[in-house]
C-alpha positions in Angstrom: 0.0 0.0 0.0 2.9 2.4 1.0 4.6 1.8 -2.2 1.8 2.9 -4.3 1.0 6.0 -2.3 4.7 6.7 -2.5 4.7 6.6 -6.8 2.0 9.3 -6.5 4.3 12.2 -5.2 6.1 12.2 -8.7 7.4 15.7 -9.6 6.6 16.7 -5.9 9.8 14.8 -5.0 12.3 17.7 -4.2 9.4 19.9 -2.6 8.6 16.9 -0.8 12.5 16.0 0.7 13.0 19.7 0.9 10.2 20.7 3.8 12.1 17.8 6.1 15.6 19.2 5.7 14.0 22.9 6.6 12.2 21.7 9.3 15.3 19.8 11.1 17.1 23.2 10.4 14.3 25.0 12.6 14.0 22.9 15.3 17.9 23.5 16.0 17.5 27.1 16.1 14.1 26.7 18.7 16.2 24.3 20.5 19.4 26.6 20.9 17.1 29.5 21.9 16.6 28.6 25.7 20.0 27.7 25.8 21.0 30.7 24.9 18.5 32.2 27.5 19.9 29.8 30.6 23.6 31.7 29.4 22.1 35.0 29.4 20.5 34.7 32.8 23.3 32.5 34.9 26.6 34.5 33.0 25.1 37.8 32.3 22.1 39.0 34.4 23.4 36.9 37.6 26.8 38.3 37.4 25.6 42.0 36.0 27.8 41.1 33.2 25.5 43.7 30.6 27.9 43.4 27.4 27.3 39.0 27.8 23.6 39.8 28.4 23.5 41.7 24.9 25.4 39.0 23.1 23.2 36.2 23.9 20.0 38.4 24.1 21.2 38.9 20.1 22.1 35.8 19.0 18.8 34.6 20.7 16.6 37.1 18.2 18.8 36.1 15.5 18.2 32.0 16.0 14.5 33.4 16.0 14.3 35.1 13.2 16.4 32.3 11.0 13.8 29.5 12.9 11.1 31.7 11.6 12.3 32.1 8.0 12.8 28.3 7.9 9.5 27.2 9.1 7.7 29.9 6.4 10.0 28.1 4.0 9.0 24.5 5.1 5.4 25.2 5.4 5.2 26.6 1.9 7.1 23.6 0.2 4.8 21.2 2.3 1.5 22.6 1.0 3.0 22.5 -2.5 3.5 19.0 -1.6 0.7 17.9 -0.2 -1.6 19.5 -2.7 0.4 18.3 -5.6 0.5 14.6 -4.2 -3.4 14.8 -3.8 -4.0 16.0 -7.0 -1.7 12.6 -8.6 -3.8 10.6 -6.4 -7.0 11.5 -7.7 -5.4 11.7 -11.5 -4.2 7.7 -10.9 -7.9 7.0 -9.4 -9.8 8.9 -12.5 -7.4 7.0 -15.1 -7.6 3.5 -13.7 -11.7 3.8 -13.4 -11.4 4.5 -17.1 -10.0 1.2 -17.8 -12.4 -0.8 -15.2 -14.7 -3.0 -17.1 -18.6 -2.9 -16.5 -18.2 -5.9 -14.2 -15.4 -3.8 -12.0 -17.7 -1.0 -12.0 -20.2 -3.1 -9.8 -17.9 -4.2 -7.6 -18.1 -0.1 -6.5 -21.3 2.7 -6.2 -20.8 5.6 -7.5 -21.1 7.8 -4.4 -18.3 5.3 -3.0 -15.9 6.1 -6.1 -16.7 9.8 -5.3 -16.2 9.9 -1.7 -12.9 7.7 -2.7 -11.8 10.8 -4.6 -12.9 13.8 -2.9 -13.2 12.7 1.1 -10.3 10.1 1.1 -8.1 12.1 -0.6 -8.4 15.2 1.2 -7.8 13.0 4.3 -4.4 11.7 3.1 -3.2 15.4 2.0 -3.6 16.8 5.5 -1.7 13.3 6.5 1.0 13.7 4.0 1.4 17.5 4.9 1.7 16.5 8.3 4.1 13.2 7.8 6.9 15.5 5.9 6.4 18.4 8.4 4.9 17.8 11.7 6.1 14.4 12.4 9.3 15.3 11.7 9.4 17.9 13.6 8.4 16.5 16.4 10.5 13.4 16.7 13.0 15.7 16.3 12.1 18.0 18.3 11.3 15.7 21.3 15.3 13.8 20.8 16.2 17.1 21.2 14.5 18.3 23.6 15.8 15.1 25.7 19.5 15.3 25.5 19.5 18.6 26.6 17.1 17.8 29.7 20.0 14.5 30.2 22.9 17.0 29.7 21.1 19.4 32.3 19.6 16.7 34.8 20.2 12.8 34.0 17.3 12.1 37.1 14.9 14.2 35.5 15.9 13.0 32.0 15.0 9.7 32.9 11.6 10.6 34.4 10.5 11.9 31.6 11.6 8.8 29.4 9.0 6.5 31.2 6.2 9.5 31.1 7.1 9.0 27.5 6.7 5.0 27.1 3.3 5.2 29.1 2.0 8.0 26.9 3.2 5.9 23.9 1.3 3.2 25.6 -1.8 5.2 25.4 -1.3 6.6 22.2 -1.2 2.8 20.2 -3.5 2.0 22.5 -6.0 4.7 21.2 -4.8 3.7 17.9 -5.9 0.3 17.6 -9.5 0.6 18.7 -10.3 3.5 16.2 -9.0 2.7 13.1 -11.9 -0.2 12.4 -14.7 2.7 13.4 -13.0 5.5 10.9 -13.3 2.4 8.3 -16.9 1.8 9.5 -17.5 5.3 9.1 -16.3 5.7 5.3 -18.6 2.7 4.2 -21.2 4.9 5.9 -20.2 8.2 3.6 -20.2 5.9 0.5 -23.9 5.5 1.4 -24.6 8.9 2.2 -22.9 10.2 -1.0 -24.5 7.1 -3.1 -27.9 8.1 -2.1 -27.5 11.9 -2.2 -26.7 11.9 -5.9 -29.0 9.2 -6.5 -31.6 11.9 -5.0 -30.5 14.9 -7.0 -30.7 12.9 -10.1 -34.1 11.7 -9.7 -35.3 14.9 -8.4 -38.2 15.3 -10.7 -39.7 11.2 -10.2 -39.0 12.3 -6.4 -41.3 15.5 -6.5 -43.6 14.1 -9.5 -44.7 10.9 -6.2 -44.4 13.6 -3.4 -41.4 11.8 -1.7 -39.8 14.3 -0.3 -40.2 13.9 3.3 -39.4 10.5 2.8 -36.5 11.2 1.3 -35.7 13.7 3.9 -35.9 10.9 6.4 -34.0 8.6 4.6 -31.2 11.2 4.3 -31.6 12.0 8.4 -31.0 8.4 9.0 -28.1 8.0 7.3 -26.3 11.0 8.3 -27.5 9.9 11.9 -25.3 7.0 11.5 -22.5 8.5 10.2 -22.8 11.2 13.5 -23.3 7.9 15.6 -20.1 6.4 14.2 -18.0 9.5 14.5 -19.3 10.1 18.0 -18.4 6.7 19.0 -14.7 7.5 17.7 -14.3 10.8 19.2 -15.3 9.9 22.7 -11.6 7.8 22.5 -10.2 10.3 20.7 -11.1 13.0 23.3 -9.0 11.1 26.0 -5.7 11.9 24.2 -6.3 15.6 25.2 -6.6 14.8 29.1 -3.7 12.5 29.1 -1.4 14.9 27.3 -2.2 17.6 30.1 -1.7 15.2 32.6 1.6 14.2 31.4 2.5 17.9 31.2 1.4 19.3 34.4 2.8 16.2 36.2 6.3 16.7 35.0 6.1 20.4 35.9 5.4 19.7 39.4 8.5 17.0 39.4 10.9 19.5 37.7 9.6 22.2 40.6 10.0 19.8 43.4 13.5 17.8 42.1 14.9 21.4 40.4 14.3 23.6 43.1 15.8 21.1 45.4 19.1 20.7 43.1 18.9 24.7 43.0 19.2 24.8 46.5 21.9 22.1 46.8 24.0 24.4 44.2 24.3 21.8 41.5 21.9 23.4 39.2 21.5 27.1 38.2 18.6 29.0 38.0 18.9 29.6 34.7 19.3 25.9 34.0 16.3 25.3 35.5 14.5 27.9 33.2 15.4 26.8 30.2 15.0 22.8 31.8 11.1 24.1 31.8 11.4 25.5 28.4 12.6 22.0 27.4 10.3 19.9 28.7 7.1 21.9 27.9 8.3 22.2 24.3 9.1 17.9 24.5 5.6 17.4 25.7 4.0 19.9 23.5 5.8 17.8 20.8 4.2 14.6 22.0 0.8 16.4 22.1 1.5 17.5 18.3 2.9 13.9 17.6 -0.6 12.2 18.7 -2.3 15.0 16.4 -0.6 13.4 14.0 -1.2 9.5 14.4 -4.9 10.4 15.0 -4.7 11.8 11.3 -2.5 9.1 10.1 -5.3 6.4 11.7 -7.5 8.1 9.9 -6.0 8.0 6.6 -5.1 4.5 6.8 -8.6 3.6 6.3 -8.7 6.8 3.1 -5.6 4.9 2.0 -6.7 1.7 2.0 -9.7 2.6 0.0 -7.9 4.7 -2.3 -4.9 2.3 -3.2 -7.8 0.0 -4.0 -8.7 1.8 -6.7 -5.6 2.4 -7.7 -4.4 -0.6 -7.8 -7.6 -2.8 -9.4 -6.9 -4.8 -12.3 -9.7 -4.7 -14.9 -11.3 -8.0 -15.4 -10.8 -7.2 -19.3 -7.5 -7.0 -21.1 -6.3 -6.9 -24.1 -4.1 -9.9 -24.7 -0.1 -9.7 -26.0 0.2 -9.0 -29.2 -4.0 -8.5 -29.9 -5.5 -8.0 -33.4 -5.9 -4.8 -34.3 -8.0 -5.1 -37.5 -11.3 -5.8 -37.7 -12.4 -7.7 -41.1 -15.9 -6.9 -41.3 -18.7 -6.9 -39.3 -19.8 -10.1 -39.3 -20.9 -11.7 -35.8 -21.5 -15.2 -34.6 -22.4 -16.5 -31.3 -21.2 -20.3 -30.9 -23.2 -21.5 -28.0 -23.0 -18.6 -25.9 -24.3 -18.6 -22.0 -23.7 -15.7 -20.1 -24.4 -14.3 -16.3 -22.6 -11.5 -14.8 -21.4 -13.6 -11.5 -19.2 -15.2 -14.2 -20.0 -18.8 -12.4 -21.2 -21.4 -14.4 -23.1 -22.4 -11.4 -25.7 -19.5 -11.6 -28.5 -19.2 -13.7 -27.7 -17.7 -17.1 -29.0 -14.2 -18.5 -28.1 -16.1 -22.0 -28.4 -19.7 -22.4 -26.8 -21.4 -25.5 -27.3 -18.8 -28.1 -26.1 -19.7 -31.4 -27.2 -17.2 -33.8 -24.7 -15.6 -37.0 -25.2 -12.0 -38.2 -24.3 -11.7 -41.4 -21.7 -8.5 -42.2 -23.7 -5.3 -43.4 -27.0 -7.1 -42.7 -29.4 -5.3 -40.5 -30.9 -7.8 -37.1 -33.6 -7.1 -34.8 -34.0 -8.2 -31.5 -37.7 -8.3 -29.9 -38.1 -9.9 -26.1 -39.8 -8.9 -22.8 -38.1 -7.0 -20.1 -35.1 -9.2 -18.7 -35.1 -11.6 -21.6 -31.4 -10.8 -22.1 -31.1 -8.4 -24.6 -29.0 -5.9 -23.7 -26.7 -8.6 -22.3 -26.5 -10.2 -25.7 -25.3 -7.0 -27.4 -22.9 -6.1 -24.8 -20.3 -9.2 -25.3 -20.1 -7.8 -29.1 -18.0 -5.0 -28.2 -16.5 -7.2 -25.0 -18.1 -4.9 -22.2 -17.9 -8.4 -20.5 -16.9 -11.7 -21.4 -18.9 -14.6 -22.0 -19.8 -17.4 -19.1 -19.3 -20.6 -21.6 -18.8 -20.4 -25.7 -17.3 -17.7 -28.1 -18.6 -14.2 -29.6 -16.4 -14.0 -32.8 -17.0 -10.4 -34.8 -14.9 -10.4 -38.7 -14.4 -14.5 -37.8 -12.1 -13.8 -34.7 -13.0 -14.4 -31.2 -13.5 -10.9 -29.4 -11.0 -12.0 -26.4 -8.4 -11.8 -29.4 -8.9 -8.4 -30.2 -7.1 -5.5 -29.1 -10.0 -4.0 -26.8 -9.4 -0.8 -28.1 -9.2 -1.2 -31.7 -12.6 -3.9 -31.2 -14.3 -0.9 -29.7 -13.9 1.8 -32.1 -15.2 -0.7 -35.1 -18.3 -1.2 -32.7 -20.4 2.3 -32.0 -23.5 1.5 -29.1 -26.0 3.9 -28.7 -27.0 2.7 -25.1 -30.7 2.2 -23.6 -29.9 5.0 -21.3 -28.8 7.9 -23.3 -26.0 10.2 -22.2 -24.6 14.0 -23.3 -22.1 15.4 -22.2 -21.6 19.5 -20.9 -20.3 21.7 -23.7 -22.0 22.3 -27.5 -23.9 19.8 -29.9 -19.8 19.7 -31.4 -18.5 18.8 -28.6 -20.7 16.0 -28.1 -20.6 14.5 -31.5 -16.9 15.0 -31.7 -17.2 11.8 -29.3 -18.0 9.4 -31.9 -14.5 11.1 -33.7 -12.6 13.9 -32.5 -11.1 15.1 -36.0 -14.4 15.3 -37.7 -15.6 18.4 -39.3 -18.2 20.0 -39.6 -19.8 18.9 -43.1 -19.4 15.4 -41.4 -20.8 16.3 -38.0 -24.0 17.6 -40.2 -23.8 14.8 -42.6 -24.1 12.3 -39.6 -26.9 14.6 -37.6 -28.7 14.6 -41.5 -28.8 10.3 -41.0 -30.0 10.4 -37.2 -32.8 13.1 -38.0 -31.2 15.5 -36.0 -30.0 18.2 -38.3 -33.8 19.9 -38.8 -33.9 20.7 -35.0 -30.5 21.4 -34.8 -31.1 24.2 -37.5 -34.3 25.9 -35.2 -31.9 26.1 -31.7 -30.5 29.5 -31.4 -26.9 28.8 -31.9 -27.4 25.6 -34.3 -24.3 23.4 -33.9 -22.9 25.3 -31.2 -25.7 25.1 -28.9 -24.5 24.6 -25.6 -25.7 20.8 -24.0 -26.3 21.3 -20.1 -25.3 18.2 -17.9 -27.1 15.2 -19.0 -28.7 16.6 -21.9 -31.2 18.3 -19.4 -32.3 21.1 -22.6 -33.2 18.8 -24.7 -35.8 16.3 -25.2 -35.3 12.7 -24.8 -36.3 12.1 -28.5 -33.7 15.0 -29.5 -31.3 13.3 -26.7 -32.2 9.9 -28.5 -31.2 11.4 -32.1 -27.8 12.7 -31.3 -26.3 10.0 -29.6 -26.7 8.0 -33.0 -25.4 11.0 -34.8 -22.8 10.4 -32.6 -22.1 6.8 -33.2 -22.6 7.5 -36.6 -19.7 9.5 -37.2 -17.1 6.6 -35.6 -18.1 5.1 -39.0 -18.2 1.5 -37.0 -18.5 -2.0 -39.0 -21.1 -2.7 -36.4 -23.7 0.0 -35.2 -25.7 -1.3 -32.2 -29.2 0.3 -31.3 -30.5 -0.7 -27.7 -34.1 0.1 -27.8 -32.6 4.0 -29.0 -35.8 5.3 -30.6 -37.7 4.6 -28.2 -38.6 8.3 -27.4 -39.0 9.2 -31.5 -42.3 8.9 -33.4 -42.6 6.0 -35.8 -42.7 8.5 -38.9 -38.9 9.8 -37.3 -37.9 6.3 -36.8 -38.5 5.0 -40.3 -36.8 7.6 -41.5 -33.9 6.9 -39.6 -33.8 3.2 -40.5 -34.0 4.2 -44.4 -30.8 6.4 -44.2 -29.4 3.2 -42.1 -30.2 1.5 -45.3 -28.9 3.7 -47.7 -26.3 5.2 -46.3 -24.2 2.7 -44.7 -25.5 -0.3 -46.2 -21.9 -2.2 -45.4 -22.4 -1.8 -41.6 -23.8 -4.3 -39.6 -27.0 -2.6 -37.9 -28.1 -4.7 -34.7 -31.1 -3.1 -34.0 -33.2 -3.8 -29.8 -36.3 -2.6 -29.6 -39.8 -3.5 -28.0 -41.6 -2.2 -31.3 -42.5 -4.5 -33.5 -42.2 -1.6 -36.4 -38.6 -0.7 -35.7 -37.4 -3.9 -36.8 -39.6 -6.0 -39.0 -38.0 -4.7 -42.4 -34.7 -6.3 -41.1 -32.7 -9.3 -42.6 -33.3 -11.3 -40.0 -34.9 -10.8 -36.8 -34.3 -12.8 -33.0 -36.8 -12.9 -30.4 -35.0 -14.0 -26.8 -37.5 -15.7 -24.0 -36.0 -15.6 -20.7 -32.2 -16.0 -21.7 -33.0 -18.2 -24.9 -33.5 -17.9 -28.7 -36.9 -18.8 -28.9 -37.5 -18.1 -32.6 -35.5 -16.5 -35.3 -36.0 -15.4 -39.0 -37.9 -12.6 -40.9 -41.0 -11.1 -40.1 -43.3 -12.6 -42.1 -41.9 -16.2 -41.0 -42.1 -14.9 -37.2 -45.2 -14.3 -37.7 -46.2 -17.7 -38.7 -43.9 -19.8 -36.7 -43.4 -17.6 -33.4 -46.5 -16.9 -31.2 -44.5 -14.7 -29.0 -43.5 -12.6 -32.0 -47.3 -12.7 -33.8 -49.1 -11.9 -29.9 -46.5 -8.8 -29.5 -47.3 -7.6 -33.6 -51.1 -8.0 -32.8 -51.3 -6.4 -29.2 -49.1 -3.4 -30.8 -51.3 -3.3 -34.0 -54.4 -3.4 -32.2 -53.0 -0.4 -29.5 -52.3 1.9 -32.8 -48.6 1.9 -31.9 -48.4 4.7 -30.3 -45.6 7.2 -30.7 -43.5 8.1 -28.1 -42.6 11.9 -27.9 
């Protein structure tokens, strides 16, 4: 874990060994400071010696003002640090999500990948600001601290050791029993981040059922549990404060009674036992700072933990050594194919034994009920996961021998859940190909049906998109995201149910450019309308995981009484369009 952590500081390297070697220089100038004090006051204001009094009363200000400039100078490079270190760690978290396959991406919520980059980060910057500044100061600090208490008093240098071990004691102690709540307590701001965005993203089903006091609840509860959690945590926490001042006002009252006592005796000047104050207050102020600092580090060895795990997660999908990097053409076969997404053949399957070839630039429809695994069929094409048993093969090669990246740029999806991106209608469609111009941007929006309401918006093609597409309709949405895909000029174009929201006059029209336009793609077309498909080559309809029937309409309709109930229910309901 450290040794990942450690390859995210990078360029911060020399900012990063520099804020140590500035601290180290400070500490010697605070530490010669009441030295110089016990010197002023036992060989100059004891002995009314004025001229010794001046010199160490200015080489005191001067260790001052040097201690001063140093710590400005370490505290700067630390922050540089710190923030620079945080900002690699959520870089190396962004980029390694990019590569997770759809099966790593369950394996995390969203509001946990965003708490992983926003809270846990933040956590291990204030920890790494204070590793490579305030626990080295204080270490360093506290050592020396210590041999000049021994070089003063060797009795009450060795007190002070065992107050040390028993704080230390304490300290672990403390250590131990918090670290599993703070890891509790993360799991707990995954949920609270999972369901908050969840909330604001459903804001309008949530006000359009009146659920907002329930949601208000639900929200209450959880954050209740989170305050429960941390409440837990800090009631252990809090001890370290009464300890500390215990420790401190204890060994004040032993320096008073032993010191004043060697005072009298003669062996120990006054100003010796000045500065032996100074000392030990600054040594146990230390130790108070040092706990600071493990309290942060056991919190952000739960951050860390979760962080690195990110990080470090190998995608279940790689390309292999050496893949193929052209695809032939767009034919696709599925040799007894069974899929589920637990990856064990033990489970039920999503897709049992599908054997079914798609013939390069032929057009295929696929009709089933909800959950018949549709969607799950046409995402092993482009190897968004792999299959359970059996082979997808696309251009005759099995899609585990492709280079991932070149397989999914000959494959375009426009998704069942359609997504935009912020910034203009060029922006978005410079997606599908980023050096694509704008005749071709136009020429691809002309194919989805997209161009003539393109033309009425204000700014045309550089209309701005909001987040989410939330300024345009979903048929509008629905359009450009094929534009889109259209423009990767793909040897496969996959549809998942992507007209759904256009009307059937908008959705012909689409399928006739398909048609005309790109007639040497391969056009796998989903939908639950009978009408968006039945003009294709060859049509599937999938019951519960299997093929139940394949072939063109008019033969579906006499040999499939799934496909000849769905054509009559939807013939008899007028088909109605979706706006």
């Amino acid at each position: 874990m450290l040794k990942v952590l450690l390859a995210q500081i990078k360029e911060y390297k020399a900012d990063s060994i520099k804020t140590p070697i500035l601290v180290m220089g400070e500490v010697v100038f605070d530490i010669l400071i009441p030295f110089l004090m016990a010197r002023l006051v036992d060989d100059g204001i004891n002995k009314g010696d004025m001229q010794t009094t001046w010199l160490y009363a200015g080489l005191m200000l001067l260790c001052a003002i040097i201690a001063l400039v140093l710590g400005g100078l370490s505290g700067k490079y630390a922050a540089v640090a710190s923030c620079g270190f945080a900002k690699n760690l959520r870089d190396a978290e962004f980029r390694n999500i990019q590569n997770f396959a759809f099966e790593d991406m369950d394996k995390y919520s969203t509001g946990g990948l965003i708490t992983r980059m926003t809270t846990d980060v933040t956590n291990l910057q204030m920890a790494y600001q204070m590793v490579i500044r305030v626990a080295v100061r204080t270490p360093f600090m506290m050592l020396a601290s210590l041999f000049m208490i021994f070089s003063t008093s060797a009795r009450l240098g060795w007190i002070i050791v065992v107050i040390l071990i028993l704080l230390a004691f304490v300290i672990f102690g403390m250590m131990k029993l918090v670290h599993p709540i703070f890891m509790k307590m993360f799991k707990k701001y995954d949920k609270l981040n999972e369901f908050t965005q969840e909330n604001i993203s459903g804001i309008r089903a949530v006000k359009s059922f009146v659920r907002e006091d329930y949601e208000i609840n639900h929200f209450d509860t959880t954050s209740k549990d989170i305050y429960d959690i941390n409440k837990k945590a800090e009631k252990l926490l809090v001890l370290n404060q009464p300890v500390m001042q215990l420790a401190v006002y204890s060994s004040i009252l032993l320096i008073c009674w032993i010191g004043a006592q060697q005072v009298v005796e003669g062996s120990m000047q006054v100003g010796s036992l000045m500065s032996l104050f100074t000392y030990i207050m600054t040594l146990l102020m230390s130790l108070m700072m040092f706990s600071m600092v493990f309290i942060q580090i056991i919190m952000s060895m739960a951050s860390a933990r979760r962080v690195v795990d990110v990080i470090t997660q190998v995608s279940s999908l790689q390309s292999p050594a050496n893949g193929i990097t052209t695809v032939k053409d767009g034919e696709v076969q599925f040799d007894h194919v069974s899929f589920n997404y637990a990856g064990d053949p033990a489970d039920p399957y999503i897709l049992d034994d599908v054997n079914v070839t798609i013939p390069s630039g032929s057009s295929f429809g696929i009709l089933g009920a909800t959950g018949s695994g549709k969607t799950s069929f046409v995402q092993l094409i482009p190897r968004l996961y792999d299959t359970t048993k059996g082979s997808v093969l696309v251009g005759g090669v099995d899609v585990r021998n492709y280079d991932l990246e070149d397989l999914r740029n000959n494959v375009a999806m426009v998704l069942q859940k359609n997504v935009l991106f912020s910034g203009s209608i060029i922006d978005n469609m410079r997606w599908g190909a980023e050096d694509a111009t704008l005749d071709e941007i136009r020429e691809a929006c002309r194919l989805a049906q997209a161009d003539e309401f393109i033309q009425k918006m204000p700014d045309k093609y550089d209309t701005y998109i909001e987040q989410g597409g939330s300024n345009v309709s979903g048929g509008q949405r629905q359009r450009l995201t094929i534009a889109r895909a259209l423009l990767k000029k793909p040897k496969i174009l996959i549809l998942d149910d992507s007209t759904s929201a256009v009307d059937t006059r908008t959705d012909q029209l689409i399928r006739e450019a398909f048609q005309t336009k790109i007639p040497d793609t391969t056009r796998i077309i989903i939908s639950q309308r009978v009408s968006s498909i039945q003009d294709s080559d060859m049509i599937m309809v999938l019951d519960e995981g299997r093929v139940a029937a394949t072939g063109t309409h008019e033969e579906l309709l006499k040999t499939c009484p799934i496909y000849r109930q769905t054509y009559e229910q939807q013939q008899k309901g007028g088909d109605f369009d979706e706006q």
